[in-house]
C-alpha positions as CSV (number, residue, x, y, z in Angstrom):
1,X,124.5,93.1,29.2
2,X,120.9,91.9,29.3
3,X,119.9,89.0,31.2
4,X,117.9,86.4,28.8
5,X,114.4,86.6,30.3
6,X,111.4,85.1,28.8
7,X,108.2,87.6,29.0
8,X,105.8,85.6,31.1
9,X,108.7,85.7,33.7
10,X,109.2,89.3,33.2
11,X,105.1,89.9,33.5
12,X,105.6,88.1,36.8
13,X,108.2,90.5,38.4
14,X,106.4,93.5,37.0
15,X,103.3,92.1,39.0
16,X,105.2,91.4,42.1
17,X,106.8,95.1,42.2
18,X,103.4,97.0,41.6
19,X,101.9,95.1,44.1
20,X,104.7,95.8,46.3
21,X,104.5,99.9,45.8
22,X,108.0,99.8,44.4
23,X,108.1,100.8,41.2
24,X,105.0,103.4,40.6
25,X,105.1,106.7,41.6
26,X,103.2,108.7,43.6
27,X,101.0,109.5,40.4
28,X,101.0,105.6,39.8
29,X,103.6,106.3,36.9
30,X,105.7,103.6,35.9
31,X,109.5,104.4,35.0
32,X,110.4,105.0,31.5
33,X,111.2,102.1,28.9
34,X,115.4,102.8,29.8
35,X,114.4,102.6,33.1
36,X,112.7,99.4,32.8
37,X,115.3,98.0,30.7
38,X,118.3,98.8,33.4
39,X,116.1,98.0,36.6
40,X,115.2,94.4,34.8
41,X,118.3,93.8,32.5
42,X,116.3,92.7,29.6
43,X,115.8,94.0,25.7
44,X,113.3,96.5,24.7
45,X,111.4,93.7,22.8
46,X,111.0,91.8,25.9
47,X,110.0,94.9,27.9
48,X,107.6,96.1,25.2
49,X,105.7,92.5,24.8
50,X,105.3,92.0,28.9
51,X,103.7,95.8,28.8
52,X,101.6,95.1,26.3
53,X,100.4,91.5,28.1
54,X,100.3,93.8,31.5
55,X,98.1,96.3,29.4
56,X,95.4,93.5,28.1
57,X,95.5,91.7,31.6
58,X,94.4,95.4,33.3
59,X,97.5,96.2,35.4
60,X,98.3,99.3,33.2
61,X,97.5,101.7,30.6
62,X,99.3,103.9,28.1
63,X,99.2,107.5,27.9
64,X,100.7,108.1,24.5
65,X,103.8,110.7,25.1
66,X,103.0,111.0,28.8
67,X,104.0,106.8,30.1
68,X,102.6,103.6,31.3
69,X,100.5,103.9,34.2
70,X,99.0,101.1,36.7
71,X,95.3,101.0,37.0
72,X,93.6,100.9,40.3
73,X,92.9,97.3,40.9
74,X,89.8,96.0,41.5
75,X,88.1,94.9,44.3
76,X,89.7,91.4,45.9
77,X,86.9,89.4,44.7
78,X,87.2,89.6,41.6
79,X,89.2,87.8,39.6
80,X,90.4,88.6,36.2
81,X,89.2,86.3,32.7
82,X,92.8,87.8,31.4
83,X,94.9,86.8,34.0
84,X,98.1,85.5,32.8
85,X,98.7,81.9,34.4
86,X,96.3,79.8,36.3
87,X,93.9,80.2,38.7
88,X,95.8,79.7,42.3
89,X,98.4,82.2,40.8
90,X,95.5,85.1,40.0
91,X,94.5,84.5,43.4
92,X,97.5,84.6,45.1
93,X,97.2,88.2,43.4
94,X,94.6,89.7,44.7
95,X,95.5,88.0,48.3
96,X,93.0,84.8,48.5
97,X,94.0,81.5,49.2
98,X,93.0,78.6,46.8
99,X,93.7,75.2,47.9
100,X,92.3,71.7,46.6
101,X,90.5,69.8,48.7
102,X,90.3,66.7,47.0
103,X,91.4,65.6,43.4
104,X,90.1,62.7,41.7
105,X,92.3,60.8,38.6
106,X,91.2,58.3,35.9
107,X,91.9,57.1,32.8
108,X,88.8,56.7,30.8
109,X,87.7,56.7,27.0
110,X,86.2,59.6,25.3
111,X,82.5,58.0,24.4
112,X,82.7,57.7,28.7
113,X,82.9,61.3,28.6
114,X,80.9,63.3,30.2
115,X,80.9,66.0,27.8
116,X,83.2,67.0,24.3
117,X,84.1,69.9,22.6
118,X,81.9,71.0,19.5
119,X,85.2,72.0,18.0
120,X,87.0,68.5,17.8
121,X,85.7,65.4,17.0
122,X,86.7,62.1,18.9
123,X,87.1,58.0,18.5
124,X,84.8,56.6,20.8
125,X,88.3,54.8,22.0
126,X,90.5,58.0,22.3
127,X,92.3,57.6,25.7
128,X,91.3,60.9,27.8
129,X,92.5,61.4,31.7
130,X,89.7,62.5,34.0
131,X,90.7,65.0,36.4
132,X,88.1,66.6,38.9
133,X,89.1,68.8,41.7
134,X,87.3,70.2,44.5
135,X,88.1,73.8,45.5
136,X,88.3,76.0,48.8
137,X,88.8,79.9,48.3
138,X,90.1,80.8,51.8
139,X,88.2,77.8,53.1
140,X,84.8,78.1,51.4
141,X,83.8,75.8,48.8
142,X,84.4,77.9,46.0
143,X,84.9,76.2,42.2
144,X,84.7,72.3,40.9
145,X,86.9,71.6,38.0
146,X,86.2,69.0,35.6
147,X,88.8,67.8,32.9
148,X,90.0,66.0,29.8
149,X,93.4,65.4,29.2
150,X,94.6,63.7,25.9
151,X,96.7,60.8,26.9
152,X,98.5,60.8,23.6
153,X,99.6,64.3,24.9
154,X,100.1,63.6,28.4
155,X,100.0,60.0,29.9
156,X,100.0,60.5,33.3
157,X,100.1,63.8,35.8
158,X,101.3,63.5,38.9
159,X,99.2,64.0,42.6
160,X,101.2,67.0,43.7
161,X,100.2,69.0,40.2
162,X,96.5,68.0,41.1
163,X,96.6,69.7,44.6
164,X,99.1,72.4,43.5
165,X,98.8,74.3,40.4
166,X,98.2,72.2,36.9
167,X,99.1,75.3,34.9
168,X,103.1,75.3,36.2
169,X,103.4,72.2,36.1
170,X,102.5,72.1,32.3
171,X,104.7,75.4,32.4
172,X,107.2,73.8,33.6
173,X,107.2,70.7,30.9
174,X,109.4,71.8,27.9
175,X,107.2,69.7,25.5
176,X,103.6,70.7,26.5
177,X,103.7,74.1,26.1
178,X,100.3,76.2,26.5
179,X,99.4,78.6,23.9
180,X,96.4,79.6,24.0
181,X,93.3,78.7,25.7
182,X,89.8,79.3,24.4
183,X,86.7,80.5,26.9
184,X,83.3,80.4,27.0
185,X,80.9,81.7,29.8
186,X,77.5,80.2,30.7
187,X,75.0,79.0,33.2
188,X,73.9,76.5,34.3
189,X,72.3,74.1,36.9
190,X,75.0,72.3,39.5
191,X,74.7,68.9,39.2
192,X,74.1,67.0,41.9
193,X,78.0,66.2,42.8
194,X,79.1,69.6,42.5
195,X,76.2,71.4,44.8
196,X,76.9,68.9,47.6
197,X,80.7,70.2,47.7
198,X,79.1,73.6,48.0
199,X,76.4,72.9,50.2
200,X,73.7,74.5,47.6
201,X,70.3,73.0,46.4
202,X,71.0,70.6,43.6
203,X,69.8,72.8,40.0
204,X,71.5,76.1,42.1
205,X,72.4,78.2,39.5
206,X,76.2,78.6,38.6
207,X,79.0,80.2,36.8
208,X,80.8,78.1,34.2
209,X,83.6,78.6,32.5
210,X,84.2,76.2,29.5
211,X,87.7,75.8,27.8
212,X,89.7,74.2,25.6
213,X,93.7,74.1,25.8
214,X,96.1,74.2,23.1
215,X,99.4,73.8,22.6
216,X,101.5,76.3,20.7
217,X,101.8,74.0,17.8
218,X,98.2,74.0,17.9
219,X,97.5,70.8,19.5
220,X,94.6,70.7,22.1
221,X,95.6,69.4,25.2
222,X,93.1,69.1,27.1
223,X,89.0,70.6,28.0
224,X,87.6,71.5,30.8
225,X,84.1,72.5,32.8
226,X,84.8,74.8,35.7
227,X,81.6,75.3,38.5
228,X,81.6,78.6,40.3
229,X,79.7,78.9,43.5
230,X,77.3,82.0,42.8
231,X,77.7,83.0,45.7
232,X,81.3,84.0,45.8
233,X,82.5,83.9,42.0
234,X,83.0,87.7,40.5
235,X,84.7,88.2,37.2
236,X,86.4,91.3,35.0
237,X,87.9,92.0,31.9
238,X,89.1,95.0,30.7
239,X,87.4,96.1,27.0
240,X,90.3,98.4,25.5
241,X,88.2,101.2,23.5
242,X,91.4,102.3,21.4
């Protein structure tokens, strides 16, 4: 009898066992599909569909008629543009420590906004929430997130999701559900707020990450700047040849 797990859940336990050493082999082999089936209780289509996420996130690859293997990892500064879940959890990963040190809330109107999304076009009166949140990585000023949130999506998130993780607590909501999330990576100069927090000139260069968040009907949910410090921000993907 198979237990009735969802695949980001299953991706999770996969994660938590390599890191572990547990369920690779001394030729970092994983155990066949059965295997994986019977050690997890879940259906082949479930197994199948967290591989493939594990595969495109750069935890393993396929050797056709040989097995899924895990890659070697890379270094623990770097984090992963594929990671599945948000950014505390990818650095819980790779064994850093991301905390909040402060998080600011507003409610404020999209012409107040700071910037907008070239994709979607706003009333000057659509109701937005303002989130910005100031970052340690293992006590270093490390990222400054800046953040729209539709109010006709969400009214109102609550102070522990600001210094905890935003992405399970929308995780956890059974009627904002993420589906997909769209990035874009530039530079730029830290403005004068952000370089402060990190104790850099002001017009230091930095990493941004730009995004929008949609729901899986489709529905955007919310946009979002995110400042790197140079200093301490490393990225990878993995670019799948075949």
């Amino acid at each position: 009898m198979t237990l009735k797990m969802d695949t980001g859940t299953l991706v999770k336990k996969i994660i938590a066992e390599i890191q572990s050493g547990k369920l690779m082999d001394d030729q970092r082999k994983l155990p066949t599909e059965p295997e994986l089936m019977e050690h997890y209780q879940v259906t082949r289509y479930t197994l199948r569909e967290s591989l493939k996420r594990l595969s495109m996130m750069g935890y393993i690859y396929q050797v056709h008629g040989v097995g899924n293997f895990v890659r070697q990892q890379q270094t623990s500064n770097s984090v992963s543009l594929e990671h599945n879940g948000g950014l505390s959890a990818e650095m819980a990963r790779i064994g850093r420590n991301l905390t909040t040190k402060k998080a600011v809330e507003k409610n404020i109107f999209a012409k107040d906004a700071e910037f907008l999304p070239d994709t979607f076009n706003f009333d000057n009166d659509t109701k937005l929430i303002e989130i910005t949140r100031f970052r340690n990585l293992d006590n270093e000023p490390y990222v400054m997130e800046h953040s729209y949130y539709l109010q006709s999506v969400i009214e109102k998130i609550p102070e522990k999701a600001l210094y905890g993780s935003l992405f399970e607590y929308f995780e956890e909501q059974s009627k904002i559900q993420i589906g997909f999330i769209d990035q874009t990576i530039m530079s730029e100069p830290l403005p004068e707020s952000v370089s402060d927090f990190m104790k850099l000139p002001k017009g230091s260069p930095s990493l941004v990450v730009q995004d929008e968040s949609y729901l899986n009907t489709g529905q955007l949910l919310a946009f979002s700047k995110q400042y790197y410090n140079y200093k301490l921000a490393k990225m990878f993907m993995v670019k799948k040849i075949h």
